[in-house]
C-alpha atoms as a printed R data frame, in Angstrom:
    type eleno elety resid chain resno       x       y       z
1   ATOM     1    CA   UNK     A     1   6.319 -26.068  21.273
2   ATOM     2    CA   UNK     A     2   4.927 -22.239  20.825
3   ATOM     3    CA   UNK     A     3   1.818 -22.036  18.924
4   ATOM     4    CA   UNK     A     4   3.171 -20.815  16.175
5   ATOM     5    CA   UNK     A     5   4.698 -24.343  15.927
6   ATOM     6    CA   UNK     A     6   1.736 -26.207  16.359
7   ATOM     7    CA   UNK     A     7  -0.005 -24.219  14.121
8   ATOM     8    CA   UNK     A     8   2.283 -24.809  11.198
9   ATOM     9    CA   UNK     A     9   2.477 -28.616  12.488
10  ATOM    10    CA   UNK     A    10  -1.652 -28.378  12.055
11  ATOM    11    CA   UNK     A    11  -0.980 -27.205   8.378
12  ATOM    12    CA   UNK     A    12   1.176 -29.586   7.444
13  ATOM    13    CA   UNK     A    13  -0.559 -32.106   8.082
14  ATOM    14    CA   UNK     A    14  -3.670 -31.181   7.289
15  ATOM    15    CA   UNK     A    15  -2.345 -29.826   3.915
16  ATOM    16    CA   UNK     A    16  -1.057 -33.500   3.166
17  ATOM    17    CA   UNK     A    17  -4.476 -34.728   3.597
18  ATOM    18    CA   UNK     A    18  -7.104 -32.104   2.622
19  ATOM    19    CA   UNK     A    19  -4.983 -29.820   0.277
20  ATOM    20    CA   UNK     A    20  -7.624 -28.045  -0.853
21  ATOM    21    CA   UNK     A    21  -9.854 -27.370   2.140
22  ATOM    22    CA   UNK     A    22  -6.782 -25.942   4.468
23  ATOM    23    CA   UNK     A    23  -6.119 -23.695   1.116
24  ATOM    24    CA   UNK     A    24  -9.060 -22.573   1.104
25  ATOM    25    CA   UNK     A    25  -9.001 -21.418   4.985
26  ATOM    26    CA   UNK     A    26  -5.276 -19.739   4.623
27  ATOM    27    CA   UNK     A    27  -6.970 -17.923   1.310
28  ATOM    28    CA   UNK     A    28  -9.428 -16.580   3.428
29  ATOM    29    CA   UNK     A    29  -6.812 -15.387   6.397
30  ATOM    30    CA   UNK     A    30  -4.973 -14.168   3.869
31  ATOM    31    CA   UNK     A    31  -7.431 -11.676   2.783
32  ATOM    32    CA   UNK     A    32  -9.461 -11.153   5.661
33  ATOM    33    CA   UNK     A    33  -7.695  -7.736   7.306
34  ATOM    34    CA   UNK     A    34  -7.706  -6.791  10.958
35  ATOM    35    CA   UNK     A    35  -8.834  -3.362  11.717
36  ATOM    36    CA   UNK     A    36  -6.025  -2.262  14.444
37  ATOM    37    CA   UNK     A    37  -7.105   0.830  16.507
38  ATOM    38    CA   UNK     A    38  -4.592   4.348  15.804
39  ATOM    39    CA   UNK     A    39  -1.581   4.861  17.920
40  ATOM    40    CA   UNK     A    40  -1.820   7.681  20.146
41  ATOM    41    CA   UNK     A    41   0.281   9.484  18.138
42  ATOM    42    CA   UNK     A    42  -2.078   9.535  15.117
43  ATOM    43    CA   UNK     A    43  -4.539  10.736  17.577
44  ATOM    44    CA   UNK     A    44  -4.175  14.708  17.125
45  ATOM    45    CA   UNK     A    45  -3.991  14.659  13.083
46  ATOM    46    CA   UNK     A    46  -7.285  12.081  12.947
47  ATOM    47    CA   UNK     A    47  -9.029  14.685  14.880
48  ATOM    48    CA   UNK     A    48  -8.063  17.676  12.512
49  ATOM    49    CA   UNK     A    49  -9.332  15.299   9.496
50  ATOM    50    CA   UNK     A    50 -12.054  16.025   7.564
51  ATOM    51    CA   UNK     A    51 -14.108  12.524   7.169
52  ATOM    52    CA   UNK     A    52 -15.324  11.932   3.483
53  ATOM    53    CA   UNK     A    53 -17.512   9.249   1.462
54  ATOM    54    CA   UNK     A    54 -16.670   8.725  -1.939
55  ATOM    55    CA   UNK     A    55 -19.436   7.613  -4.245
56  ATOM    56    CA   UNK     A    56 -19.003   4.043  -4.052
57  ATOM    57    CA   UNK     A    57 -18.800   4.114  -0.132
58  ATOM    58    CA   UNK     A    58 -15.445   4.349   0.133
59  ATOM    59    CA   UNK     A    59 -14.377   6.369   3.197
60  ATOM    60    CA   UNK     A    60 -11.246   8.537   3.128
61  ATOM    61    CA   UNK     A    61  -9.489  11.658   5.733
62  ATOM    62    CA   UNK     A    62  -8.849  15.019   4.196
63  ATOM    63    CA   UNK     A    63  -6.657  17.951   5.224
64  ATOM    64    CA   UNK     A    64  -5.866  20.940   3.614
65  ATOM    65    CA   UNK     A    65  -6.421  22.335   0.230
66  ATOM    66    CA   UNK     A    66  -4.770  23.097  -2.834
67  ATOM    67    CA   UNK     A    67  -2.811  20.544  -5.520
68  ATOM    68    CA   UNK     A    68  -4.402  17.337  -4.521
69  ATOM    69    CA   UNK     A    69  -2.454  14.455  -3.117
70  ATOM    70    CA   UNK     A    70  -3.774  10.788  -2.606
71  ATOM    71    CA   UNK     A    71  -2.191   8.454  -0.048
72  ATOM    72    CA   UNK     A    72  -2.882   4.688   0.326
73  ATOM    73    CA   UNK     A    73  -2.107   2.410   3.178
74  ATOM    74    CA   UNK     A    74  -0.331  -0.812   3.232
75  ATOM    75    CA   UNK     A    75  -2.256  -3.855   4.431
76  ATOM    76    CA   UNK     A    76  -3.856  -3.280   8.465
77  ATOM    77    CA   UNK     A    77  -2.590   0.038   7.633
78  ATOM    78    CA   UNK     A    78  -4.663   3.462   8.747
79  ATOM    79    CA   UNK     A    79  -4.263   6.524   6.577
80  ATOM    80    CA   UNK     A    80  -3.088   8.752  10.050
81  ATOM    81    CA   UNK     A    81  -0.093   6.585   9.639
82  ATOM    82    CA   UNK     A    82   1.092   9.103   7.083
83  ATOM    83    CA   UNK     A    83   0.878  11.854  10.047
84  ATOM    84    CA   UNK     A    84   4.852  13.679   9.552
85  ATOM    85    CA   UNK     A    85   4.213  13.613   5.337
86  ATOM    86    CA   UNK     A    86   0.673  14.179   5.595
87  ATOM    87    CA   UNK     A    87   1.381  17.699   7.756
88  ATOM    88    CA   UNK     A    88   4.037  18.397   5.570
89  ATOM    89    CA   UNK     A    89   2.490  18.319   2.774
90  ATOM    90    CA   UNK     A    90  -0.445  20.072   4.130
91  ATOM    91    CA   UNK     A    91   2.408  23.264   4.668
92  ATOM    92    CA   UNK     A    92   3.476  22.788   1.645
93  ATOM    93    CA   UNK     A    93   0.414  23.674   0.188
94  ATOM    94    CA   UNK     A    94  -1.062  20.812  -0.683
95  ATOM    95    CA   UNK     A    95  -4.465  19.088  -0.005
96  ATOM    96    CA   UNK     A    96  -4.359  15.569   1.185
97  ATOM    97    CA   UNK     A    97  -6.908  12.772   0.531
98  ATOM    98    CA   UNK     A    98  -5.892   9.675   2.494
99  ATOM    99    CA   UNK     A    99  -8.337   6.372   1.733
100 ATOM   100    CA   UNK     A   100  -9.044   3.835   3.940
101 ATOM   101    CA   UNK     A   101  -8.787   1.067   1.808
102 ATOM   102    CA   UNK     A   102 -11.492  -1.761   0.930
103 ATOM   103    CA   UNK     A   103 -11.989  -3.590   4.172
104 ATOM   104    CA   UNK     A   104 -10.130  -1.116   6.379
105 ATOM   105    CA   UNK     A   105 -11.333   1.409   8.928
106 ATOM   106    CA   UNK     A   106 -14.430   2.589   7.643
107 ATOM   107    CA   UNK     A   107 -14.714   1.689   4.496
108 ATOM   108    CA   UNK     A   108 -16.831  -1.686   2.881
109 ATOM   109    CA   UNK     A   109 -16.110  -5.264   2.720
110 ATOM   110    CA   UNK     A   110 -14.637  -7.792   4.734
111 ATOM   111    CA   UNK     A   111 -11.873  -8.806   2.394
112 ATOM   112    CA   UNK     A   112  -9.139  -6.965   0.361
113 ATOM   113    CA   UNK     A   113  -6.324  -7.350  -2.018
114 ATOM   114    CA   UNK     A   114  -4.176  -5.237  -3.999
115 ATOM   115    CA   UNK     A   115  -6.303  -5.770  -7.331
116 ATOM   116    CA   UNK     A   116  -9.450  -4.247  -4.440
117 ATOM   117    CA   UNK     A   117  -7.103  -1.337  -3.230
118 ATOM   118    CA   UNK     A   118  -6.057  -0.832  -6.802
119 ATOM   119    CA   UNK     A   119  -9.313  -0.360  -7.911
120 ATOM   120    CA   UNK     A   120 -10.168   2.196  -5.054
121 ATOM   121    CA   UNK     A   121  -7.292   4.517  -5.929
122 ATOM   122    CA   UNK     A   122  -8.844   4.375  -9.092
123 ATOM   123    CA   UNK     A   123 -12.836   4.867  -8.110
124 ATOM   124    CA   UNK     A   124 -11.261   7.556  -5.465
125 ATOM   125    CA   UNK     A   125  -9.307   9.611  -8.268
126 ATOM   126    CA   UNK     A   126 -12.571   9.335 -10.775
127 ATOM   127    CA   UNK     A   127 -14.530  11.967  -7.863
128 ATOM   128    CA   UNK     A   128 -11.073  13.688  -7.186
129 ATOM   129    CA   UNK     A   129  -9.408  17.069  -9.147
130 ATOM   130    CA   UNK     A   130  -7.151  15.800 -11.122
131 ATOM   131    CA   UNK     A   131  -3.942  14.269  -8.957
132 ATOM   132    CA   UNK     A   132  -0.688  16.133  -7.960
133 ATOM   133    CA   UNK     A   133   1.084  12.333  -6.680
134 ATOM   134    CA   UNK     A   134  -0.051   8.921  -5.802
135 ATOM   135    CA   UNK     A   135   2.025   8.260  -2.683
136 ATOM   136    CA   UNK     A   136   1.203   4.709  -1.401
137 ATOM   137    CA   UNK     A   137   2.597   2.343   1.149
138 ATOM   138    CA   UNK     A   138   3.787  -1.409   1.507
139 ATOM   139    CA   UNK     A   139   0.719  -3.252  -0.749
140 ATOM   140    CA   UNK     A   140  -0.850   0.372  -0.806
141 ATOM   141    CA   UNK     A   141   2.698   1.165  -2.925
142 ATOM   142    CA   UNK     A   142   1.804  -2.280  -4.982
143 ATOM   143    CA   UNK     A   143  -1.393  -1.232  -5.531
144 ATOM   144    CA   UNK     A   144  -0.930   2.424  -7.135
145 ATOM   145    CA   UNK     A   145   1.552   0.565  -9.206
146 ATOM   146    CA   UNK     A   146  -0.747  -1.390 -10.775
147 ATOM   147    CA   UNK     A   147  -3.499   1.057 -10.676
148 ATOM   148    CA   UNK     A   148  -0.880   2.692 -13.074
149 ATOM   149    CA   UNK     A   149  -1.482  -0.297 -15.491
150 ATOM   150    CA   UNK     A   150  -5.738   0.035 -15.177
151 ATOM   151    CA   UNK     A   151  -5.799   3.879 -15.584
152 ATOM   152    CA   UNK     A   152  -4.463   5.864 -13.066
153 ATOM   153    CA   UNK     A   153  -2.867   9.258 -13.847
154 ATOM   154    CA   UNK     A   154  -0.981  11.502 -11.921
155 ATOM   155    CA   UNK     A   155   1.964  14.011 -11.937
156 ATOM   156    CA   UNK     A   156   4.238  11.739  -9.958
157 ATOM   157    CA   UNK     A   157   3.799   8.449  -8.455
158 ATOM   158    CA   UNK     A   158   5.812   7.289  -5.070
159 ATOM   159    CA   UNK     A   159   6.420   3.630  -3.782
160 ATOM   160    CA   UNK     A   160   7.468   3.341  -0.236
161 ATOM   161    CA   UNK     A   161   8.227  -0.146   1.268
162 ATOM   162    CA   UNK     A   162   6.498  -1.897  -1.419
163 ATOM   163    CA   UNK     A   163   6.711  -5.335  -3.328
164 ATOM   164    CA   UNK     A   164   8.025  -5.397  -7.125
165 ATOM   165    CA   UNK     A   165   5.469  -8.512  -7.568
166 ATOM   166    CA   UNK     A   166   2.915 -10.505  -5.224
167 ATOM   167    CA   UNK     A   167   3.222 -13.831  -6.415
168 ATOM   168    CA   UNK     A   168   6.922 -13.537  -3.828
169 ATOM   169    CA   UNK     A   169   5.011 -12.910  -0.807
170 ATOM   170    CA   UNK     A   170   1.820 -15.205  -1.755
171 ATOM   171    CA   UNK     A   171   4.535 -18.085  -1.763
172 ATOM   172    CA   UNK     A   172   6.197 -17.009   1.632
173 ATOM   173    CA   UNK     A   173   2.790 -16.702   2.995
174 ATOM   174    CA   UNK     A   174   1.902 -19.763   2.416
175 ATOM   175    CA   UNK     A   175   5.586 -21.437   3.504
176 ATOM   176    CA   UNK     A   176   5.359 -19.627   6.860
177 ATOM   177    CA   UNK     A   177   1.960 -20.766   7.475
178 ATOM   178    CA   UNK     A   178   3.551 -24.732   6.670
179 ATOM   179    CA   UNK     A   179   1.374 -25.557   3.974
180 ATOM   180    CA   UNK     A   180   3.266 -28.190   1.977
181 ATOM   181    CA   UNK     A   181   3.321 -27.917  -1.918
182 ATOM   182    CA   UNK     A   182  -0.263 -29.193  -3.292
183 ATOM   183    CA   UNK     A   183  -1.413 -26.970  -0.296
184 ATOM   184    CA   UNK     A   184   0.363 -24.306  -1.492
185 ATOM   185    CA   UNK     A   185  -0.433 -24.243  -5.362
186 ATOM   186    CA   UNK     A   186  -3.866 -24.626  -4.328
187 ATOM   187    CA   UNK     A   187  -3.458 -21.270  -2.014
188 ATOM   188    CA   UNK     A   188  -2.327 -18.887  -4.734
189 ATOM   189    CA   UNK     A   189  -4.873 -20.457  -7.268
190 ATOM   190    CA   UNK     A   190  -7.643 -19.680  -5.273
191 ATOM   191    CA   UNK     A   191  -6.442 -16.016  -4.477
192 ATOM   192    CA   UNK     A   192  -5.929 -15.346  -7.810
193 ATOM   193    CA   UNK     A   193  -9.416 -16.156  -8.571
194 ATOM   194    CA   UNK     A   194 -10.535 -14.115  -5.821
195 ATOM   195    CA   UNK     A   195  -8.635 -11.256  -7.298
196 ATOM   196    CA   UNK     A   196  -9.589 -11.575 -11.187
197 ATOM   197    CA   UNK     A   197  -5.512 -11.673 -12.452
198 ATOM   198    CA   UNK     A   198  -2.923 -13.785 -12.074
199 ATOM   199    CA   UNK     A   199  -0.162 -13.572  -9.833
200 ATOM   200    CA   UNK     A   200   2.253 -13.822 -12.287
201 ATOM   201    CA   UNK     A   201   0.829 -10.297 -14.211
202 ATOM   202    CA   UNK     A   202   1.334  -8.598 -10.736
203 ATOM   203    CA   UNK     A   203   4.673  -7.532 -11.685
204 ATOM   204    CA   UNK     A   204   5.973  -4.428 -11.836
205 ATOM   205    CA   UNK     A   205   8.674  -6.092 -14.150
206 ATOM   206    CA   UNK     A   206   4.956  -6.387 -17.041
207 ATOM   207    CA   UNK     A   207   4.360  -2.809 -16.482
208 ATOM   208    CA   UNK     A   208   4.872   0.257 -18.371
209 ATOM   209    CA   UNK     A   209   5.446   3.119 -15.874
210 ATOM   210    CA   UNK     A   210   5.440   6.024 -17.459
211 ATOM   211    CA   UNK     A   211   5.228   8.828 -14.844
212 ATOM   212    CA   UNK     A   212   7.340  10.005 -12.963
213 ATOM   213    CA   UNK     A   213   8.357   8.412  -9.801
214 ATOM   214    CA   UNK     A   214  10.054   7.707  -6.182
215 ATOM   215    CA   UNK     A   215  10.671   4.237  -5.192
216 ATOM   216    CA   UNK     A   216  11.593   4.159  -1.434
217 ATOM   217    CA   UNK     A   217  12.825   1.375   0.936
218 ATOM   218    CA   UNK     A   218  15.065   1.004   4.313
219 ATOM   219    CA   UNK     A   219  17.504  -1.571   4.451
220 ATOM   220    CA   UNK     A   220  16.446  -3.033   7.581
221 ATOM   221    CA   UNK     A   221  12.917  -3.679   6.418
222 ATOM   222    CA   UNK     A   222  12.078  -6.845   8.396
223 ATOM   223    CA   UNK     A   223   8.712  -7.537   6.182
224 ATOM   224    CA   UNK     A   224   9.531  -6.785   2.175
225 ATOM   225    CA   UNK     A   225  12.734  -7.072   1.478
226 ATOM   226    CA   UNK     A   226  14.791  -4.184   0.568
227 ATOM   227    CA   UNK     A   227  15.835  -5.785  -3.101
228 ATOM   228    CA   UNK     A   228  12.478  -5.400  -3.861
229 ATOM   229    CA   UNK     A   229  12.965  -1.246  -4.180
230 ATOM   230    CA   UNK     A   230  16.168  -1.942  -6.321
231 ATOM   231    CA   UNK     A   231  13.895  -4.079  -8.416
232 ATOM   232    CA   UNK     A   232  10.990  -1.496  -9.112
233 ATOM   233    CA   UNK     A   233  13.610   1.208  -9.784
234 ATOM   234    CA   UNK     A   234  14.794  -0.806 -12.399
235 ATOM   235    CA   UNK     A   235  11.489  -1.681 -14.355
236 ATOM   236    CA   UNK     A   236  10.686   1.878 -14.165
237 ATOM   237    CA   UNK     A   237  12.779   4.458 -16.331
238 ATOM   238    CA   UNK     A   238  11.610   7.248 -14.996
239 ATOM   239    CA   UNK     A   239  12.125   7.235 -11.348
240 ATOM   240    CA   UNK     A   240  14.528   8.246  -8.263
241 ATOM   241    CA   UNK     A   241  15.332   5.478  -5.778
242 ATOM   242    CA   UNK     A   242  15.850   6.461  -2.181
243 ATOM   243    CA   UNK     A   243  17.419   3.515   0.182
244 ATOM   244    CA   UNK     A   244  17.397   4.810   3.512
245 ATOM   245    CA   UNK     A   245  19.847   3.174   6.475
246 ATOM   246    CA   UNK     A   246  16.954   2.610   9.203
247 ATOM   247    CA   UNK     A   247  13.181   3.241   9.275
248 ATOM   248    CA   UNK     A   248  11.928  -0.817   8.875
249 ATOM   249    CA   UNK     A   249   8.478  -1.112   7.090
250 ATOM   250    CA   UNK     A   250   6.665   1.546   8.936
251 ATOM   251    CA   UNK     A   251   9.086   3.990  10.791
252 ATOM   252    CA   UNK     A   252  10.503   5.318   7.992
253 ATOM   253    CA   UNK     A   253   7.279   7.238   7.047
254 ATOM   254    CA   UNK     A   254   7.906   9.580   9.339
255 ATOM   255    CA   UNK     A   255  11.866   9.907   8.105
256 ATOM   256    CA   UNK     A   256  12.664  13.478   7.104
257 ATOM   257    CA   UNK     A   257  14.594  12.235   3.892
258 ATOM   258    CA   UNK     A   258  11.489  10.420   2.712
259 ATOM   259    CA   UNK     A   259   9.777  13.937   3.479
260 ATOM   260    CA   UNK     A   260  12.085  15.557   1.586
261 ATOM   261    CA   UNK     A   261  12.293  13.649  -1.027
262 ATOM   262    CA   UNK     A   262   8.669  13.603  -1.731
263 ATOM   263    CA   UNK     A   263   8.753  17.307  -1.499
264 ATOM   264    CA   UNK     A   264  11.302  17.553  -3.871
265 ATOM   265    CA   UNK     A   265   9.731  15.388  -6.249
266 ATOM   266    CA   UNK     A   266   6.544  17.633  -6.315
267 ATOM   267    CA   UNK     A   267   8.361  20.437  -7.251
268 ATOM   268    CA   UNK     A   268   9.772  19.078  -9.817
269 ATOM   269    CA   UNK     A   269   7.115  17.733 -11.639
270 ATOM   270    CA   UNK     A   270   4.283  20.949 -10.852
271 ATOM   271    CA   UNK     A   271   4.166  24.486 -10.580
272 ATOM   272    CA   UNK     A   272   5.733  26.084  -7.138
273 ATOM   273    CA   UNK     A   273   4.214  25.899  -3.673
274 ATOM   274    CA   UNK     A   274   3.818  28.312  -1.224
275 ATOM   275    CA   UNK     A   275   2.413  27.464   2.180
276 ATOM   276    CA   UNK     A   276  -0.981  27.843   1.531
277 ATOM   277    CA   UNK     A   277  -2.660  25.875   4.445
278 ATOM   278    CA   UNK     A   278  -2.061  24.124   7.634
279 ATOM   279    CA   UNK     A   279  -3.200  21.203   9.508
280 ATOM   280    CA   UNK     A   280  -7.202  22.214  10.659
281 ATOM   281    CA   UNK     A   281  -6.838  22.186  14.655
C-alpha cells in the first residue's frame, strides 16, 4: 500500500468516526499553500523585476511601463511563471504588475482562497492606473472572475486554465483525500465560512461578465478539466475561447497562441502599441 493509500484509508475512517474534526484538518490543508522555490528558468526575468508593496502589504513584481497589465497566479503559483507573456507584453509596450497572492511568496498570511486572491486583485487595482487586462491563471483565472462580480474593472479580462465554479473541485478535493460523505459536507461548510460566500455563488454561471474577455484552456489539462473553459465561454457573452491541443495546466503559458491571442485581444479593446520598453536587464 503507497501512502497515498493509507492516507485516504486514515480518512476514511477517521471521517466515519470524527466527521467533523478530520474536516476541519483537510479545511485547513486545503487552504494552507506551499511556497515552492522558482524554476531556473524564471530565474533571469525575477532578477529584472522591480519588487513592490502595495498598501495593504501585498507584495507584487513589476516590469516595464506604459498601459498597465495585472497578472495573478494560480494556487502555489509564482508570478515569474508568466515569464514568455510577461516579456511579451513588456515589448509590446506594456507595463506589467504581477501579485503574489495572499499567502504566496512574499506577501501576508498563511492561508488563501479565491474570495482572498479576489480581494487582492481588487486592493492591488485600487493603488494601480487604471487597468489595460486582468490576465489570471488556474484559481488566479477564478479569482479575477469573481473580482469582476465585487468591483473590478478593466479593458479586457483573460481566464487561462481556470474553473467555471469551486464548489467542483471542493468536492473532488475532498473525494481524493477519502473523506466519506458527513466528512465531506462538513469540509466545504467550513471553507465556505472561512471564505465569507458560499460555494454555490462561486459560479461563473451567477455572474454578469460584462467586459471583454479570453477564456483559455488545453485539452490535456490533467488538473481542471478542459469543459470547464467551454463552460465560462458560455456564461460570458462577450468573450473569445481559445482551446489549445497541448500545454496541460501550466505549460501552456508559455504557448505562442496564448501569446498571441492575448496580444490580439489588447489591441482590440485599446489604443495601438508600439514597443515602448523592454525587459530591465
Amino acid at each position: 500500500m503507497n501512502n497515498l493509500s493509507l492516507i485516504r484509508g486514515i480518512h476514511a475512517t477517521l471521517g466515519r468516526l470524527a466527521p467533523y474534526t478530520v474536516a476541519r484538518r483537510m479545511r485547513r490543508q486545503f487552504m494552507t499553500p506551499r511556497n515552492l522555490p522558482p524554476r531556473e528558468w524564471e530565474l533571469p526575468l525575477l532578477a529584472s523585476a522591480e519588487r513592490i508593496t502595495l498598501r495593504f502589504g501585498l507584495s507584487a513584481l513589476r516590469w516595464g511601463s506604459g498601459p498597465t497589465v495585472l497578472l495573478m497566479h494560480g494556487w502555489e503559483g509564482r508570478p515569474t511563471q508568466f515569464a514568455h507573456l510577461i516579456e511579451s507584453l513588456v515589448k509590446a509596450g506594456y507595463g506589467v504588475v504581477a501579485l503574489e497572492g495572499p499567502a504566496h511568496g512574499r506577501s501576508p498570511g498563511h492561508e488563501a482562497s479565491v474570495v482572498l486572491f479576489a480581494r487582492a486583485l481588487l486592493e492591488a487595482a485600487g493603488e494601480l492606473p487604471p487597468l489595460e487586462a486582468v490576465i489570471g491563471h488556474s484559481m488566479g483565472g477564478a479569482s479575477a472572475l469573481l473580482a469582476s462580480q465585487m468591483g473590478l474593472r478593466a479593458r479586457a479580462l483573460v481566464s487561462i486554465s481556470a474553473p467555471s465554479r469551486i464548489l467542483g473541485p471542493l468536492r473532488s478535493f475532498a473525494r481524493f483525500m477519502g473523506l466519506p460523505p458527513k466528512a465531506q459536507a462538513h469540509f466545504v461548510r467550513l471553507v465556505e465560512q472561512h471564505a465569507g460566500i458560499p460555494a454555490a455563488h462561486l459560479d461563473v454561471k451567477r455572474y454578469q461578465l460584462d467586459m471583454p474577455g479570453l477564456v483559455v484552456h488545453a485539452v490535456d489539462d490533467p488538473v481542471v478539466p478542459p469543459d470547464e473553459a467551454r463552460v465560462i465561454h458560455e456564461a460570458w457573452f462577450d468573450s473569445q475561447l481559445l482551446c489549445l491541443d497541448r500545454g496541460g495546466h501550466q505549460r501552456l503559458l508559455a504557448d505562442p497562441g496564448l501569446i498571441g491571442a492575448v496580444l490580439e485581444l489588447l489591441s482590440q479593446v485599446g489604443e495601438p502599441r508600439t514597443a515602448m520598453a523592454t525587459v530591465a536587464r
